[in-house]
PDB file of N, CA, C and O in Angstrom:
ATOM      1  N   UNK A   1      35.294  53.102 -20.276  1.00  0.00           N
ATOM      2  CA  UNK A   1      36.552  53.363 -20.965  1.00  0.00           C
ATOM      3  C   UNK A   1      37.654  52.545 -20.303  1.00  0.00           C
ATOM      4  O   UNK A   1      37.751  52.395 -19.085  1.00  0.00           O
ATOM      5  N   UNK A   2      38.435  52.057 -21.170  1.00  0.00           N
ATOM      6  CA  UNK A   2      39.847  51.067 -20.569  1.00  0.00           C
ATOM      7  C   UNK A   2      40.573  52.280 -20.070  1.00  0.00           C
ATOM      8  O   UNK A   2      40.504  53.454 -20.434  1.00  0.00           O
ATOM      9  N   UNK A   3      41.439  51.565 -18.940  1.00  0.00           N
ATOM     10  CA  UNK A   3      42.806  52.420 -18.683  1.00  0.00           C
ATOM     11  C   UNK A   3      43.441  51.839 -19.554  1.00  0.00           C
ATOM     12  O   UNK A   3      43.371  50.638 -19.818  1.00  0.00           O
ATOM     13  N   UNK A   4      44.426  53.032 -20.310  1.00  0.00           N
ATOM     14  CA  UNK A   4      45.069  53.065 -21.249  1.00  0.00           C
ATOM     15  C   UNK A   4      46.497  53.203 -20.660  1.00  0.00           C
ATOM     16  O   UNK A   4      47.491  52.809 -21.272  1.00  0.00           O
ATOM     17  N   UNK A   5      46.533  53.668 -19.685  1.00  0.00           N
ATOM     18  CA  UNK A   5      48.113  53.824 -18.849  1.00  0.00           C
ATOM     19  C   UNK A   5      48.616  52.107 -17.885  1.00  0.00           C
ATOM     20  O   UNK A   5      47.999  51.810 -16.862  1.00  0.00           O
ATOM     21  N   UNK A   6      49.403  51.474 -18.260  1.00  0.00           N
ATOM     22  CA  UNK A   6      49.595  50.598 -17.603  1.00  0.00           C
ATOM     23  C   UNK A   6      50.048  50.891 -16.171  1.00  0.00           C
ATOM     24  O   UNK A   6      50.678  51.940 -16.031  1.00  0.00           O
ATOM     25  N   UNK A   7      49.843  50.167 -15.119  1.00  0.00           N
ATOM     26  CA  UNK A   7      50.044  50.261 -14.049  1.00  0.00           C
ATOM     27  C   UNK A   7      51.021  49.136 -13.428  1.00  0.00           C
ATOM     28  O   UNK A   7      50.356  48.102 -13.493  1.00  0.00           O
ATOM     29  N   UNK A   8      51.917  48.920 -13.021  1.00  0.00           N
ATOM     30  CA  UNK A   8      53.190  48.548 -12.745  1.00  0.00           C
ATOM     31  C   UNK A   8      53.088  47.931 -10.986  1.00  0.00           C
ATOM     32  O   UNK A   8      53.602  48.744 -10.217  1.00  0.00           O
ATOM     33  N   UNK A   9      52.527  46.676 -10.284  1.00  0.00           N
ATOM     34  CA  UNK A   9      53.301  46.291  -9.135  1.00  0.00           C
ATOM     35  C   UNK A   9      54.699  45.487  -8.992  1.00  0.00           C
ATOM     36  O   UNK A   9      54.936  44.391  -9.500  1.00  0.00           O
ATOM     37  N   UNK A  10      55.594  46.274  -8.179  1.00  0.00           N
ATOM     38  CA  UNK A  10      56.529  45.534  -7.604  1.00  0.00           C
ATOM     39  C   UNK A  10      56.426  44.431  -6.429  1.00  0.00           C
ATOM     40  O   UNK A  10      56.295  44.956  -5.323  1.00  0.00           O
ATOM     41  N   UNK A  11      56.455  43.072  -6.419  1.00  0.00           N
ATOM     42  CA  UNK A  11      56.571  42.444  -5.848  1.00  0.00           C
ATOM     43  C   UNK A  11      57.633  41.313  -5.570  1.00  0.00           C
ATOM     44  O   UNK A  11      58.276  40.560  -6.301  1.00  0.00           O
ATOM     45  N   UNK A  12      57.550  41.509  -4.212  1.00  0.00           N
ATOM     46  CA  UNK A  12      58.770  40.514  -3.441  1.00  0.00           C
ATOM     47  C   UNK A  12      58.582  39.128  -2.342  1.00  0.00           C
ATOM     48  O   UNK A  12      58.058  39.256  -1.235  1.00  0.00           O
ATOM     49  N   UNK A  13      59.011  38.052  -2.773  1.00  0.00           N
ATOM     50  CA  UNK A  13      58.937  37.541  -1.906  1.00  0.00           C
ATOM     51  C   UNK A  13      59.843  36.422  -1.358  1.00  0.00           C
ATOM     52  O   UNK A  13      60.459  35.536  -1.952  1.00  0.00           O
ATOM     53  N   UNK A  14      59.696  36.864   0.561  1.00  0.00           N
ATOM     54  CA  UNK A  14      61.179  36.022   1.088  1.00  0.00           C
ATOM     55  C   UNK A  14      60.599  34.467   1.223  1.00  0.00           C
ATOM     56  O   UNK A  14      59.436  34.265   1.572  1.00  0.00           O
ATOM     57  N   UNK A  15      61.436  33.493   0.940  1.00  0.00           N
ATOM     58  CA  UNK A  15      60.976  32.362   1.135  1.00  0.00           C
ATOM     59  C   UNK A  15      61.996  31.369   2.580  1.00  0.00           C
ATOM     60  O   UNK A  15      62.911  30.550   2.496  1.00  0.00           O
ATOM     61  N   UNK A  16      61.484  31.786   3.414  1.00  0.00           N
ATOM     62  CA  UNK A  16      62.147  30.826   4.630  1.00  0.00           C
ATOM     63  C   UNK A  16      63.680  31.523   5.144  1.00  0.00           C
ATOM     64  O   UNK A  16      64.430  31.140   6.042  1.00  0.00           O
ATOM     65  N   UNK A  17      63.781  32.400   4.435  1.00  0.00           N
ATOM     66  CA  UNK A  17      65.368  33.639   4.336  1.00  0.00           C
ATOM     67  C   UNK A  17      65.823  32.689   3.575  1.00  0.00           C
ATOM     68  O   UNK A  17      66.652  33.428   3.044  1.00  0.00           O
ATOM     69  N   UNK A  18      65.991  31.739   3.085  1.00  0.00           N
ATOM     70  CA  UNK A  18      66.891  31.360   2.050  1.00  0.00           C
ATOM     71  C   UNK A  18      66.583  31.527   0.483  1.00  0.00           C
ATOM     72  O   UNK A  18      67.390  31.306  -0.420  1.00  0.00           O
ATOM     73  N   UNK A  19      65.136  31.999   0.326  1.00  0.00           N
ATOM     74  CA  UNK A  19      65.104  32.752  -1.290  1.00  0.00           C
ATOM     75  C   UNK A  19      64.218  33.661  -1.355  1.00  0.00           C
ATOM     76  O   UNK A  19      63.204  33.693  -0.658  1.00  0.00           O
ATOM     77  N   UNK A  20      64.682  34.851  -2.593  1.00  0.00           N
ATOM     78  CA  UNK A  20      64.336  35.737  -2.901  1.00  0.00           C
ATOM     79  C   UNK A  20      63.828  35.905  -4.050  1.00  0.00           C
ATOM     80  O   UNK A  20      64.523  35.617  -5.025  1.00  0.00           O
ATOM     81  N   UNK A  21      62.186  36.527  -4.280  1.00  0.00           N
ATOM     82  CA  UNK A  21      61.871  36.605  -5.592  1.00  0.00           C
ATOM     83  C   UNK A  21      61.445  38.067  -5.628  1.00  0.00           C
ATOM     84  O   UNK A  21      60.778  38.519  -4.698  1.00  0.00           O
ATOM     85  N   UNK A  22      61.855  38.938  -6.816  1.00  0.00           N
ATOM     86  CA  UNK A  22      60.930  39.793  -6.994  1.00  0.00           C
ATOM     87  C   UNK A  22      60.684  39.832  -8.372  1.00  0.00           C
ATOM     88  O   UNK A  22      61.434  39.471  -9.279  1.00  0.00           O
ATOM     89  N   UNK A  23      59.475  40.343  -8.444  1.00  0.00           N
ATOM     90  CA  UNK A  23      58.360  40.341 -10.250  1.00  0.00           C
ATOM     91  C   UNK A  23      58.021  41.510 -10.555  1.00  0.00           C
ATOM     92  O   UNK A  23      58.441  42.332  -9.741  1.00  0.00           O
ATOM     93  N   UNK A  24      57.678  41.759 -11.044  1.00  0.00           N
ATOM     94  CA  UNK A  24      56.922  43.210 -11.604  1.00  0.00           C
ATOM     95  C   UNK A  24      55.436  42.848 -12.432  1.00  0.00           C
ATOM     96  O   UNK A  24      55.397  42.333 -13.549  1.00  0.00           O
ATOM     97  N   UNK A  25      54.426  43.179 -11.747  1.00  0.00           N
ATOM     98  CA  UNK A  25      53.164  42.913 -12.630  1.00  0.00           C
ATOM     99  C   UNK A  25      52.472  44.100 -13.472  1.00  0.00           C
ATOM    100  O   UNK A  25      52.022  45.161 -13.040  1.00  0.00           O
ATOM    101  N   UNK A  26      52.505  43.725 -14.515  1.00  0.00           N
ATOM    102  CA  UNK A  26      52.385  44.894 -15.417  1.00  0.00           C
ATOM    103  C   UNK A  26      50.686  44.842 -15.420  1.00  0.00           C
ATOM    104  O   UNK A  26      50.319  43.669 -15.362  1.00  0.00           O
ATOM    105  N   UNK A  27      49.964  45.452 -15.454  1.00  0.00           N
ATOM    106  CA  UNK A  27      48.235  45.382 -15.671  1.00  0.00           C
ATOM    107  C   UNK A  27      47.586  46.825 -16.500  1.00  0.00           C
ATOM    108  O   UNK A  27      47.430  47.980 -16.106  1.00  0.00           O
ATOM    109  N   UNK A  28      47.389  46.354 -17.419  1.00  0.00           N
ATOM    110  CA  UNK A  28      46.402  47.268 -18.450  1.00  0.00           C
ATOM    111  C   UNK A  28      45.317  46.549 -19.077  1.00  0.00           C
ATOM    112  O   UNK A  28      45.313  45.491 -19.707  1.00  0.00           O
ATOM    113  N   UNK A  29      44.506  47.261 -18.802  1.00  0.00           N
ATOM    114  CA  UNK A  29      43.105  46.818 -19.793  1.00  0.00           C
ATOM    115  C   UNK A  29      42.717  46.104 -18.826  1.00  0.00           C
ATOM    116  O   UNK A  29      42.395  46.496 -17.704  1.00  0.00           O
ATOM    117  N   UNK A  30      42.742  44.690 -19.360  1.00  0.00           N
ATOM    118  CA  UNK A  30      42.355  43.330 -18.977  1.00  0.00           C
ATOM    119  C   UNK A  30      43.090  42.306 -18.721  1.00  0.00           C
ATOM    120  O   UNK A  30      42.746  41.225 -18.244  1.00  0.00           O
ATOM    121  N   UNK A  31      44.246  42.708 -19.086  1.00  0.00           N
ATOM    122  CA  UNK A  31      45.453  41.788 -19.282  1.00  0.00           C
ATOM    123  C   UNK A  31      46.747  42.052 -17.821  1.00  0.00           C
ATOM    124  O   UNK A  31      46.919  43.078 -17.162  1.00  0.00           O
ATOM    125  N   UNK A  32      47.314  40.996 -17.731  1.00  0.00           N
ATOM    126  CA  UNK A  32      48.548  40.994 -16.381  1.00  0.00           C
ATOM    127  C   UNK A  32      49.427  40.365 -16.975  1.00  0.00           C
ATOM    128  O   UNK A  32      49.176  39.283 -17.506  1.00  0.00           O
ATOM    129  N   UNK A  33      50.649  40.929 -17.002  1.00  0.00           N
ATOM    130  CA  UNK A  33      51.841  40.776 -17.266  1.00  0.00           C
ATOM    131  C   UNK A  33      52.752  40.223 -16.327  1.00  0.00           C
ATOM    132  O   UNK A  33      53.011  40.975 -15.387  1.00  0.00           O
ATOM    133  N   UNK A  34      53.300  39.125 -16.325  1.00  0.00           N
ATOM    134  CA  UNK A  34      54.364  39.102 -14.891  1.00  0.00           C
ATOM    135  C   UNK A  34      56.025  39.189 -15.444  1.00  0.00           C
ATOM    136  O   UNK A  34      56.474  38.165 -15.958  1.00  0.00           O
ATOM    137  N   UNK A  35      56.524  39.863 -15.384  1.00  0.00           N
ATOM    138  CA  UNK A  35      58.022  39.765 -15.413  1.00  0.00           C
ATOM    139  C   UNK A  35      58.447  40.052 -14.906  1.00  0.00           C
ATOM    140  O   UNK A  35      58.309  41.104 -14.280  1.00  0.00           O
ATOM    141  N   UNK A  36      59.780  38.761 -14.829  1.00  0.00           N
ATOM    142  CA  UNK A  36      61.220  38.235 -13.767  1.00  0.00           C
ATOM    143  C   UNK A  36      61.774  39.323 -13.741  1.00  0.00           C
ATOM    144  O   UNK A  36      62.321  39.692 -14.780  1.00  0.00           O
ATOM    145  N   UNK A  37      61.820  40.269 -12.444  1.00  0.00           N
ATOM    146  CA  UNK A  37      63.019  41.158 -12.016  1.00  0.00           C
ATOM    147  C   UNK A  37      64.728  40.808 -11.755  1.00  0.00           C
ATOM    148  O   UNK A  37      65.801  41.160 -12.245  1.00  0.00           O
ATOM    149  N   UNK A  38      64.140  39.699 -10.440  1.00  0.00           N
ATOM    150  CA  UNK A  38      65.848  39.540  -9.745  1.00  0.00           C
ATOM    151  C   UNK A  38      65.810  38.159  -9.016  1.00  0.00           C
ATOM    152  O   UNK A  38      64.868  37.565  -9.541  1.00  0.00           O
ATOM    153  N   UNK A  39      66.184  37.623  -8.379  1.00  0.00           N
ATOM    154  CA  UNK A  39      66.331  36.897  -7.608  1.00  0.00           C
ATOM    155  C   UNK A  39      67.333  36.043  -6.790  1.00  0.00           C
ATOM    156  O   UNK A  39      68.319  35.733  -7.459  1.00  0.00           O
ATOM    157  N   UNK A  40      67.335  35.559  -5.452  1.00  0.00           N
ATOM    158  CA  UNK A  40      68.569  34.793  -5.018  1.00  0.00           C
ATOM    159  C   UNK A  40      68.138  33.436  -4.220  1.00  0.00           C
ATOM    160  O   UNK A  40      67.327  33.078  -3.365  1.00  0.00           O
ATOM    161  N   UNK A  41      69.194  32.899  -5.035  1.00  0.00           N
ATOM    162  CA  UNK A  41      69.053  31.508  -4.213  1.00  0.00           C
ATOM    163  C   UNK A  41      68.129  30.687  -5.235  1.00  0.00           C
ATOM    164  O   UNK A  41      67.822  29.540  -4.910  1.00  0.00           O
ATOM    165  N   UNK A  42      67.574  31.315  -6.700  1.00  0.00           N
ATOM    166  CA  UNK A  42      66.810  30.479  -7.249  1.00  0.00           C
ATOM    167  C   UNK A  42      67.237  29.982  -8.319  1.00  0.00           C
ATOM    168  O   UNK A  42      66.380  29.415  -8.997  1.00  0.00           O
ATOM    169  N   UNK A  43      68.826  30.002  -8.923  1.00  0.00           N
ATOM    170  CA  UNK A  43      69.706  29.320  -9.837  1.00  0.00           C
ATOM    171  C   UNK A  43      69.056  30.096 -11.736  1.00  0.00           C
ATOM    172  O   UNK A  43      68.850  29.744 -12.897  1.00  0.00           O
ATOM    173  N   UNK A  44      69.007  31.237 -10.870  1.00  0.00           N
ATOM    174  CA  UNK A  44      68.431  32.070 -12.435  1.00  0.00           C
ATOM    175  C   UNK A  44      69.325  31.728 -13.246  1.00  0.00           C
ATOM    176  O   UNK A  44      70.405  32.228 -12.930  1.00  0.00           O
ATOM    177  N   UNK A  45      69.382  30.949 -14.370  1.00  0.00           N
ATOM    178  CA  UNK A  45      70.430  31.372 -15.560  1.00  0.00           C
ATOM    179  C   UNK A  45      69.824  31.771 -16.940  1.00  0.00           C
ATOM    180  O   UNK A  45      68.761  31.208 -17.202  1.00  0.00           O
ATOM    181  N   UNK A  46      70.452  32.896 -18.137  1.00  0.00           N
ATOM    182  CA  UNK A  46      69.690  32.649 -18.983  1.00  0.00           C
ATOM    183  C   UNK A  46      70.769  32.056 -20.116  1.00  0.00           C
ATOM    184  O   UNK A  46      71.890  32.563 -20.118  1.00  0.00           O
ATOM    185  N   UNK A  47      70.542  31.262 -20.840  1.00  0.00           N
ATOM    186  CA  UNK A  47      71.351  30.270 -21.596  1.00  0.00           C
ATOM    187  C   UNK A  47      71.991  30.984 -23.065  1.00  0.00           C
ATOM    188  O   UNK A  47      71.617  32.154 -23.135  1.00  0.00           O
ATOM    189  N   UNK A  48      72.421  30.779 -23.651  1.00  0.00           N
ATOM    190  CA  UNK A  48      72.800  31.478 -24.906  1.00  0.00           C
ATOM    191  C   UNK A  48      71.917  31.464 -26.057  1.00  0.00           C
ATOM    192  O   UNK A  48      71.922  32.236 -27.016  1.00  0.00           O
ATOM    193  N   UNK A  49      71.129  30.435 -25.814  1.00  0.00           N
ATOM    194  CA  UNK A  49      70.319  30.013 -26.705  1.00  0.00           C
ATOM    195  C   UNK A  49      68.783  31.219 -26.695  1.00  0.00           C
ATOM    196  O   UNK A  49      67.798  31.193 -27.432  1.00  0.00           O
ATOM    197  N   UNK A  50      69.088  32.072 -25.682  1.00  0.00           N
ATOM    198  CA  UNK A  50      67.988  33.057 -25.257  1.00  0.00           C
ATOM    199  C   UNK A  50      67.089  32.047 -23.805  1.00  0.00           C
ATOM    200  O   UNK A  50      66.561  32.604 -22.843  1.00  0.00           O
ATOM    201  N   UNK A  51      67.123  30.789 -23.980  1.00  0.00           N
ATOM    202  CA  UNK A  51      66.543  29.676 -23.136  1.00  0.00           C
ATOM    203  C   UNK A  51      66.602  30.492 -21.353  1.00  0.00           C
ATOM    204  O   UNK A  51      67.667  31.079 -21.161  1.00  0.00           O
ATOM    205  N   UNK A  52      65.701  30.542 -20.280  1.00  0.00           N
ATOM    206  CA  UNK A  52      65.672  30.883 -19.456  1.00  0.00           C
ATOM    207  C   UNK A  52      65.451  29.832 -18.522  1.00  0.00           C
ATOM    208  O   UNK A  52      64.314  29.361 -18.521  1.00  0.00           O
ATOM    209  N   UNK A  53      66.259  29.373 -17.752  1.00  0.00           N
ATOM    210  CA  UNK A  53      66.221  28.400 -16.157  1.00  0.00           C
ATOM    211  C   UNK A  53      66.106  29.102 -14.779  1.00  0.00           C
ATOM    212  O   UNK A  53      66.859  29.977 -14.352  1.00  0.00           O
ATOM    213  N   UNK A  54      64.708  28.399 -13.978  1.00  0.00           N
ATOM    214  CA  UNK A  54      65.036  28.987 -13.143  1.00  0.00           C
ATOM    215  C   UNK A  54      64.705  27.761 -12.055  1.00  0.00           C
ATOM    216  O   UNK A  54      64.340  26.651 -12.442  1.00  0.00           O
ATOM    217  N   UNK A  55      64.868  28.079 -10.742  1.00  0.00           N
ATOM    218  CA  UNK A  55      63.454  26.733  -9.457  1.00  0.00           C
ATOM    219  C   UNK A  55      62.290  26.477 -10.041  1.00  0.00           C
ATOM    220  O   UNK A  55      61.446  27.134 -10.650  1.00  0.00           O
ATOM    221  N   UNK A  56      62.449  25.273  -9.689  1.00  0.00           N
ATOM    222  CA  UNK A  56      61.150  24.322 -10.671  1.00  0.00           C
ATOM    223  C   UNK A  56      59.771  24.750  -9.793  1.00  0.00           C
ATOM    224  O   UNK A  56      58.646  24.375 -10.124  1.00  0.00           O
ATOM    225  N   UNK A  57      60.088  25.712  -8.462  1.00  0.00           N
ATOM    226  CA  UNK A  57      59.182  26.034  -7.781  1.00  0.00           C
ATOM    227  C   UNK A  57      58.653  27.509  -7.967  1.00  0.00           C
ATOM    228  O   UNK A  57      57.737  28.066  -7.362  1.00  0.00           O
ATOM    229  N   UNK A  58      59.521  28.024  -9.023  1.00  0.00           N
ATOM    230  CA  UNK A  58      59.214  29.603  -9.080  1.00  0.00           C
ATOM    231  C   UNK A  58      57.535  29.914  -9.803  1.00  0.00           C
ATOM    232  O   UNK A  58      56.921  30.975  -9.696  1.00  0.00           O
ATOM    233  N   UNK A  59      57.201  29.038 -10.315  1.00  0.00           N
ATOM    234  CA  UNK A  59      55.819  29.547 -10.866  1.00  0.00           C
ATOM    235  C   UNK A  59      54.719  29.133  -9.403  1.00  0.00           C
ATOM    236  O   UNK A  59      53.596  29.605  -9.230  1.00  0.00           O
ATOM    237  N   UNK A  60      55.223  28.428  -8.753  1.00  0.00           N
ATOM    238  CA  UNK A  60      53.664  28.578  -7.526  1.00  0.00           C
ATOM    239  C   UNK A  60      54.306  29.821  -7.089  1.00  0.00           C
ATOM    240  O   UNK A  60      53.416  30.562  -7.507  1.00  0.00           O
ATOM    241  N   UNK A  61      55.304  30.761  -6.484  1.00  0.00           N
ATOM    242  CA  UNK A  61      56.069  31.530  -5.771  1.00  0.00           C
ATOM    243  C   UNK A  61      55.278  32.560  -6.471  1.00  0.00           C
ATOM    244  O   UNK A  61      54.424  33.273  -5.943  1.00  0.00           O
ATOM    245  N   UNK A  62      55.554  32.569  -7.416  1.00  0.00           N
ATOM    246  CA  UNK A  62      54.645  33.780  -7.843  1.00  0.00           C
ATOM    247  C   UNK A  62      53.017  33.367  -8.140  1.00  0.00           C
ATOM    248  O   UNK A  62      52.254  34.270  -8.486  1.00  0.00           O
ATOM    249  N   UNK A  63      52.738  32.600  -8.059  1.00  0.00           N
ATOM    250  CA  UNK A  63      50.807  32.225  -7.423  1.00  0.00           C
ATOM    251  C   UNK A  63      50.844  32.803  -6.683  1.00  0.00           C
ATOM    252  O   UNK A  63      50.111  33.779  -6.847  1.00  0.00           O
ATOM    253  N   UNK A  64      51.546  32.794  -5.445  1.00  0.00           N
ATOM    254  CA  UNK A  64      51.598  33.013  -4.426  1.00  0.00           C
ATOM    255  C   UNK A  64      51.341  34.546  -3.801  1.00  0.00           C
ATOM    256  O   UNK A  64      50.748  35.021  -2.833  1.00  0.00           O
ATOM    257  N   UNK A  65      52.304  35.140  -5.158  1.00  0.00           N
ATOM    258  CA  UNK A  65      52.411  36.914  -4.660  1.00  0.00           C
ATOM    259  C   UNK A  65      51.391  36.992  -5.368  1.00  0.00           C
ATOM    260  O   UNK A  65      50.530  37.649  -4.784  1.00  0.00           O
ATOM    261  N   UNK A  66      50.976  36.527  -6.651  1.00  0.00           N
ATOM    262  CA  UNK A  66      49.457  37.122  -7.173  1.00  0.00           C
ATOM    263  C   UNK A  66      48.339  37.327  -6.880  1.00  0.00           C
ATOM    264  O   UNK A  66      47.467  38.128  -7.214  1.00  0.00           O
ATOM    265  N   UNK A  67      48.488  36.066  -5.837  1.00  0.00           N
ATOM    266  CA  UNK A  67      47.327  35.696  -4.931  1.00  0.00           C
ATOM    267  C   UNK A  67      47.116  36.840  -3.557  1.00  0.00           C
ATOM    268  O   UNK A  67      46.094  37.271  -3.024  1.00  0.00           O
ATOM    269  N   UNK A  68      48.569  37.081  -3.289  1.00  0.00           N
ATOM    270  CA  UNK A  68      48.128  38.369  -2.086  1.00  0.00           C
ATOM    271  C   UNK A  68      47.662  39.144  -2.447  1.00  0.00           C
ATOM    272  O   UNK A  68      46.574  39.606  -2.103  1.00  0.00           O
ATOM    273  N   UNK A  69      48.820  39.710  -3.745  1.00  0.00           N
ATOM    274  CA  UNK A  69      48.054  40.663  -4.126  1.00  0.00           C
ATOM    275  C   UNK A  69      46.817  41.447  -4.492  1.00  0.00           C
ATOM    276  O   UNK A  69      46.387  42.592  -4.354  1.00  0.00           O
ATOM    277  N   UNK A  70      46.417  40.212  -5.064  1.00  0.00           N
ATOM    278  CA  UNK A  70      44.603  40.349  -5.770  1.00  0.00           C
ATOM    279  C   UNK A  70      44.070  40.547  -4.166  1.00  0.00           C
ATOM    280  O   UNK A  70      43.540  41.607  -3.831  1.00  0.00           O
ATOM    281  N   UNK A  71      44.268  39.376  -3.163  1.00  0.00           N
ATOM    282  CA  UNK A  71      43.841  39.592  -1.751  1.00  0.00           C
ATOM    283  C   UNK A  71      43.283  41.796  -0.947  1.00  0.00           C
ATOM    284  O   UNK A  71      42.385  42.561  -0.594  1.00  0.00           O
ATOM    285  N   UNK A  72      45.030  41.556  -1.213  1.00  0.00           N
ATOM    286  CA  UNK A  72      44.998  43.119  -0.694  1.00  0.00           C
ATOM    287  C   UNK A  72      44.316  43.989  -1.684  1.00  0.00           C
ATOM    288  O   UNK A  72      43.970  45.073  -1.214  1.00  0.00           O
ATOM    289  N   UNK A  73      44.132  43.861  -2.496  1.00  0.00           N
ATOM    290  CA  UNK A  73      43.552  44.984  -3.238  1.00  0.00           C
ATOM    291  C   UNK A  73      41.810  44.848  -3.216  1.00  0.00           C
ATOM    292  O   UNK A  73      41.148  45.794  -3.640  1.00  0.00           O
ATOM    293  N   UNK A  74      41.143  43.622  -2.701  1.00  0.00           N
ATOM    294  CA  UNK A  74      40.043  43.531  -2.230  1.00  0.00           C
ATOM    295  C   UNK A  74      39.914  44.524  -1.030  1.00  0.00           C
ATOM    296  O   UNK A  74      39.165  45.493  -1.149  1.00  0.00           O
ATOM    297  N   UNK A  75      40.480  44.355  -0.102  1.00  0.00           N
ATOM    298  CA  UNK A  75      40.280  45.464   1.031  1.00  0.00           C
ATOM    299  C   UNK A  75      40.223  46.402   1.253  1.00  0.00           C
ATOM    300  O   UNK A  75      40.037  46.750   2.419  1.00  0.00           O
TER     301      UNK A  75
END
């Protein structure tokens, strides 16, 4: 039987103290969700156009927390 209740991680991560990311990974079924919480220092804007900008580095940043994550949850 699928879990039918989604399950929700908060994740954060400091980069060198000069940036801040946190995500929220949504996971049900089979499927992972990542959505943009907050961040500083990473020139978040969202445009009028609905258009979203952020660090051209923010998608490894969050590899990054996905990757612990999946890590820690092996153990």
């Amino acid at each position: 039987m699928l879990n039918e209740t989604p399950a929700v991680l908060r994740l954060n991560l400091n980069i060198r103290d000069k940036h801040l990311l946190t995500i929220d990974v949504n996971i049900k079924d089979n499927s992972v969700d990542v959505v943009y919480v907050d961040s500083e220092n990473l020139n978040y804007e969202k445009l009028s156009d609905g258009q979203e900008l952020i660090h051209p580095k923010y998608n490894d940043w969050v590899k990054i927390l996905l990757r612990t994550a999946r890590a820690a949850a092996k153990k």
